[in-house]
Structure formats: structure tokens, C-alpha cells
C-alpha positions as CSV (number, residue, x, y, z in Angstrom):
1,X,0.0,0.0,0.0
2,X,1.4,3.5,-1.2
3,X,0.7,6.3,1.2
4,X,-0.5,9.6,-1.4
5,X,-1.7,13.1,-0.9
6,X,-3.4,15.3,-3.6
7,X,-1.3,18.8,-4.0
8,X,-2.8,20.9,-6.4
9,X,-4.1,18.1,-8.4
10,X,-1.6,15.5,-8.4
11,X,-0.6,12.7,-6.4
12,X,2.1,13.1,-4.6
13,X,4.4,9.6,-3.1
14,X,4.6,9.4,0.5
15,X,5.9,6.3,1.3
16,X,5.5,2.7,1.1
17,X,2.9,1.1,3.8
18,X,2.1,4.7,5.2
19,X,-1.5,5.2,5.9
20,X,-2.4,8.9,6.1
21,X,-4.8,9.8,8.6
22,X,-4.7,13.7,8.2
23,X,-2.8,16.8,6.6
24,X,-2.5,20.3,7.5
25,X,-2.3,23.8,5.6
26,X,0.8,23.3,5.1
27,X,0.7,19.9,3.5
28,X,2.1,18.4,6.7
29,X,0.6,14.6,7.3
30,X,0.3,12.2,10.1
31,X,-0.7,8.4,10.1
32,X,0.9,5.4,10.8
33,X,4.0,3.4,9.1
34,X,2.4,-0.8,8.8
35,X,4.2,-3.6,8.0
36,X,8.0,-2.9,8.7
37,X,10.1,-5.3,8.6
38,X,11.4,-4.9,11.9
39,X,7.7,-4.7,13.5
40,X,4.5,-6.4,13.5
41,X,3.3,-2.7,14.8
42,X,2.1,0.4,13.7
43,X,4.5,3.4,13.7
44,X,3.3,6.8,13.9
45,X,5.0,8.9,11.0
46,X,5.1,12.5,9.9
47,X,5.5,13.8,6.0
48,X,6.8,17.0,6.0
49,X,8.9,19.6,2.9
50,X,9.0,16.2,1.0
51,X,10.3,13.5,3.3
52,X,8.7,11.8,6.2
53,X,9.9,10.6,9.0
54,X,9.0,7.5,11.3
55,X,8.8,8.7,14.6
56,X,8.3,5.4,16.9
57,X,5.9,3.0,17.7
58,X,2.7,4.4,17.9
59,X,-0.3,6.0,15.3
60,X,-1.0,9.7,14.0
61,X,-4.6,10.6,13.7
62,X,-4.6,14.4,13.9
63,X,-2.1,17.5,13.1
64,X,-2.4,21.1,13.1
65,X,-1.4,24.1,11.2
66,X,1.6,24.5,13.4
67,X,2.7,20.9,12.9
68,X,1.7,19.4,16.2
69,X,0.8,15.8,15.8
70,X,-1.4,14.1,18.5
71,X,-2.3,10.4,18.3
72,X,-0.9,7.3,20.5
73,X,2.6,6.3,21.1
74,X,4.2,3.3,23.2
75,X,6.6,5.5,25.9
76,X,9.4,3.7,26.9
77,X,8.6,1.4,30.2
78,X,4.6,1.0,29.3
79,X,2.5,-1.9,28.2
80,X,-0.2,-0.2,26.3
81,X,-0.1,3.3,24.2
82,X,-1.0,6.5,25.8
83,X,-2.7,9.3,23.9
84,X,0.6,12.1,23.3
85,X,0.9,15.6,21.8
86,X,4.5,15.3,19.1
87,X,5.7,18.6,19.1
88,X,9.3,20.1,18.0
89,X,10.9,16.7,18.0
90,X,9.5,15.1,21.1
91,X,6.1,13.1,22.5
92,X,4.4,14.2,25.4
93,X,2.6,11.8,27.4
94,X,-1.2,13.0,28.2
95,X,-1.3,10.3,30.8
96,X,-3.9,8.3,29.7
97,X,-4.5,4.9,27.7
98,X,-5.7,5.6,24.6
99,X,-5.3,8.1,21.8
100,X,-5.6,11.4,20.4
101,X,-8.1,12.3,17.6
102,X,-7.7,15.9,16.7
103,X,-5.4,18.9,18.0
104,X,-6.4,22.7,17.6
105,X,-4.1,25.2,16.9
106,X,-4.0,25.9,20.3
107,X,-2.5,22.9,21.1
108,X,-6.1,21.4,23.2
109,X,-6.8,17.7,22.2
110,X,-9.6,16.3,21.6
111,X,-9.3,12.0,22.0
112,X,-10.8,8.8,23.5
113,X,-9.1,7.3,26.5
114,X,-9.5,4.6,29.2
115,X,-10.8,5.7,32.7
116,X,-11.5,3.3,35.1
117,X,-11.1,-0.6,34.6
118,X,-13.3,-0.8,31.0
119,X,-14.5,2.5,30.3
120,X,-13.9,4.3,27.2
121,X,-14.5,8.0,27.7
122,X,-13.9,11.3,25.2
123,X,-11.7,13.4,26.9
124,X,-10.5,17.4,26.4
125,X,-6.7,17.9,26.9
126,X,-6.0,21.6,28.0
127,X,-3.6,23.7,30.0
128,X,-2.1,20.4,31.0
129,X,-4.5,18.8,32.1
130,X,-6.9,15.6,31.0
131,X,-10.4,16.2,31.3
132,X,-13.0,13.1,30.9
133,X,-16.3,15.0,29.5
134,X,-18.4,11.7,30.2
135,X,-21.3,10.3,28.8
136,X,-25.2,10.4,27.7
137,X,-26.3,8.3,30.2
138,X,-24.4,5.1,28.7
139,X,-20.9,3.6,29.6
140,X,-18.8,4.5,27.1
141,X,-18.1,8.2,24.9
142,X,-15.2,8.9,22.0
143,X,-14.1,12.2,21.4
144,X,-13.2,12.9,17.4
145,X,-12.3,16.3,16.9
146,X,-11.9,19.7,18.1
147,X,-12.2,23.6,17.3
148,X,-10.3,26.7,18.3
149,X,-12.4,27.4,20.1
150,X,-12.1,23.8,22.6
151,X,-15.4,22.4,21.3
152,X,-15.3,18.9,21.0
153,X,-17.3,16.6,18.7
154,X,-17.9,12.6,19.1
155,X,-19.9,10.5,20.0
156,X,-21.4,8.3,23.4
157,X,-24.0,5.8,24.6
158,X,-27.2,7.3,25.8
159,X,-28.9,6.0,29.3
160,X,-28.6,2.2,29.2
161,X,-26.0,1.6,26.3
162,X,-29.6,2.0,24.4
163,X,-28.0,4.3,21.5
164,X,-25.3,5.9,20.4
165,X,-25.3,9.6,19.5
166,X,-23.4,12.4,17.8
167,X,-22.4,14.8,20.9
168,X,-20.7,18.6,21.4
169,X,-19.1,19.5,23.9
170,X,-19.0,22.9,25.3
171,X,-19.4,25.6,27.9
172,X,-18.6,22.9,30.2
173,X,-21.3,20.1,29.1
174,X,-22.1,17.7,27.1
175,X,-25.0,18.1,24.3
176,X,-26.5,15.5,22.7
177,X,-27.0,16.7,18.6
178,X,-30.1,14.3,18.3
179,X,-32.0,16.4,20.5
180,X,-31.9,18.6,17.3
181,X,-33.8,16.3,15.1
182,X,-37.6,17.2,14.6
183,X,-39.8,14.3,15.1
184,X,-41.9,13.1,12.4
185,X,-45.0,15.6,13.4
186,X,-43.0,19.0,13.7
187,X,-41.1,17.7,10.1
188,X,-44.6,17.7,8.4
189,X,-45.8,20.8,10.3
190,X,-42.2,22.7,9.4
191,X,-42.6,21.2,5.7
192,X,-46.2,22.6,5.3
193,X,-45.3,25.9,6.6
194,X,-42.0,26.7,4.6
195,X,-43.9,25.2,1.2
196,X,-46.8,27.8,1.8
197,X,-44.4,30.5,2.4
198,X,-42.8,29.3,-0.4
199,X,-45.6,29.7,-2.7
200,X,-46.6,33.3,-1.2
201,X,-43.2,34.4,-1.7
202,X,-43.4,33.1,-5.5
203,X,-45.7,31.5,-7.6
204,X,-42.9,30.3,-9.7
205,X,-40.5,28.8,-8.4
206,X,-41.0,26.3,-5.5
207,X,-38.1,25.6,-3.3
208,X,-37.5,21.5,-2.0
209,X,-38.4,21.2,1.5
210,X,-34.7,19.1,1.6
211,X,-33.3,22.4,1.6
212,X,-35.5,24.1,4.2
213,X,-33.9,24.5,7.9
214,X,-34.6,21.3,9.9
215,X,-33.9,22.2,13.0
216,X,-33.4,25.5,15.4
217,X,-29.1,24.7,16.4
218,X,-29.8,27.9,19.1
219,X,-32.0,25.7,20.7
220,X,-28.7,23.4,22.1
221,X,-28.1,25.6,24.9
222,X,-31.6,25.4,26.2
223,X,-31.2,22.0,26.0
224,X,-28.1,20.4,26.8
225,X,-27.7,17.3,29.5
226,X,-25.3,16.8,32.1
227,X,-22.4,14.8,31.7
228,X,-21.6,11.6,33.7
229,X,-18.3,12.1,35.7
């Protein structure tokens, strides 16, 4: 397997066995190195001005605009990866098992990491510290990605393990995104009012309900649920 990106149009040869997982402004990539000779394990690598470079055992899965990788990576003296920030030649350990998904240009993390025995919880990484944001209700969260702003996106198992749902995190909690779907009744209610708007507003042209506004996003702060801690 050849590891490519796209610049301007045309593939460009990363390496042999390198998966890319993401790229920055600058063209900068992260991912992981599979199949070396000398290991049956991943290797977390970065691609940048041309050449990459195999940085260890571990996996990239996020990189910002100022080159800061975060993923997981096997410290020396542990059993199991911990979720790390690469930066300016060397890995910091977040101090938690499991892994890094997405890094801001701040340098706040956004990952998925293992908190008590067999819990799987989304976490926010900031000011040096390891936050677990929780859950819906359910046992287990994973935290994908994150803004400039520290909002984090993923998802978790609502009250029972029932579900899972998209989530946000922000302002301190936990939102869950379904709570912005319109049931079934307030869809056909929303869809008769914008199509007789629609027709007041012109006779002529009619536009697709597909492309009418679904669901009121100021609404998630009026109705947000606490995390489990």
C-alpha cells in the first residue's frame, strides 16, 4: 500500500505502507507506518517539505497548522499506548491509555481514553490537564475532533448503552446533537409551513423542503444534558 496526498491536483508519493490519517495547511501529514520489517506494529510517522519521518511505535490521527501531531505512542517502560501531543521533535505523554483524535491550533486535544477498569470515555486535553467530559447516560463516549475554540465533537452511549449519539461538547457540558432532530409531526408541520411560504413568496419557483432549515441549532443551549463524571 502507497501512502499519497493530492497537492494541487496530483498525487504526490509518501511512502511505502504509510497510511495517512490527516494533513494540515501546510501539507504536513500524520498516520501510521504498517508492515516494517522490523515490526508487527504500527509506527506513527510524519511527512513534512518532501520527506517523512518514522517517529516510533505508535499511530498519528490528527495534526495542526503549526505541525503538532497528537495520536498514541508506546513510551518507553509502558505496556499499552497513551494518547501524546509530538511537538518540535518530542512526545508528550497526556497520561492516559488511549489516543488522540484531533489537535487545535492551540494545542487542546480532543481523544478517547480509558478511565477506570473498561471504560472508554472522550476526553479534552487543555492547560495540561486531561479532562473526561463523560457520557449520555451510557458507559462508554469517544471524542473525534476539536475547534479553536475547545469544542469537542464525538460520540457516546445514551442511558442504558440503548444508543449511540453524535455529541458537542461545550461551555462545560455535554450536548446531545439528536436532540436537534424534529420528530416526524413538527417535520410535516415545518414542511407545510415553509412550502406555503414558499408559494406566497413566488408563484414560480418552488423551493425543496430538503433544503428548508430542519432544526433550530440555538436551541442546544436550552437543551443540553449533564455529563456523567
Amino acid at each position: 500500500m502507497r501512502g499519497v496526498i493530492d497537492s494541487g491536483g496530483e498525487l504526490r508519493y509518501i511512502g511505502f505502507d504509510h497510511y495517512p490519517a490527516a494533513i494540515n495547511a501546510e501539507g504536513q501529514v500524520t498516520g501510521q507506518i504498517f508492515g516494517l520489517q522490523t515490526s508487527n506494529d504500527p509506527h506513527f510517522f510524519l511527512y513534512a517539505r518532501g520527506a517523512g519521518k518514522d517517529l516510533g511505535l505508535g499511530v498519528g490521527h490528527g495534526i495542526n497548522d503549526a505541525g503538532q501531531g497528537t495520536g498514541e505512542f508506546l513510551f518507553s517502560g509502558q505496556r499499552f499506548r497513551h494518547a501524546a501531543i509530538y511537538s518540535v521533535g518530542t512526545f508528550v505523554d497526556l497520561g492516559v491509555v488511549g489516543w488522540g483524535s484531533g489537535i487545535n491550533r492551540l494545542g487542546q486535544v480532543a481523544g478517547t481514553g480509558l478511565f477506570g477498569v473498561v471504560d472508554n470515555r472522550a476526553f479534552l486535553y487543555a492547560d495540561g490537564i486531561v479532562h473526561e467530559l463523560g457520557t449520555l447516560g451510557g458507559q462508554h463516549s469517544g471524542g473525534w475532533g476539536i475547534n479553536d475554540r475547545g469544542h469537542v465533537v464525538g460520540q457516546a452511549h445514551t442511558d442504558g448503552n440503548a444508543s449511540v449519539h453524535a455529541f458537542l461538547y461545550a461551555e462545560g457540558k455535554m450536548h446531545d446533537l439528536n436532540d436537534l432532530v424534529v420528530s416526524g409531526s413538527e417535520r410535516e408541520r415545518l414542511k407545510t409551513q415553509w412550502q406555503s411560504t414558499t408559494v406566497v413568496r413566488s408563484s414560480v419557483m418552488r423551493v425543496p423542503f430538503s433544503k428548508a432549515p430542519a432544526a433550530r441549532f440555538d436551541s442546544i443551549r436550552s437543551r443540553s444534558r449533564n455529563p456523567s463524571w
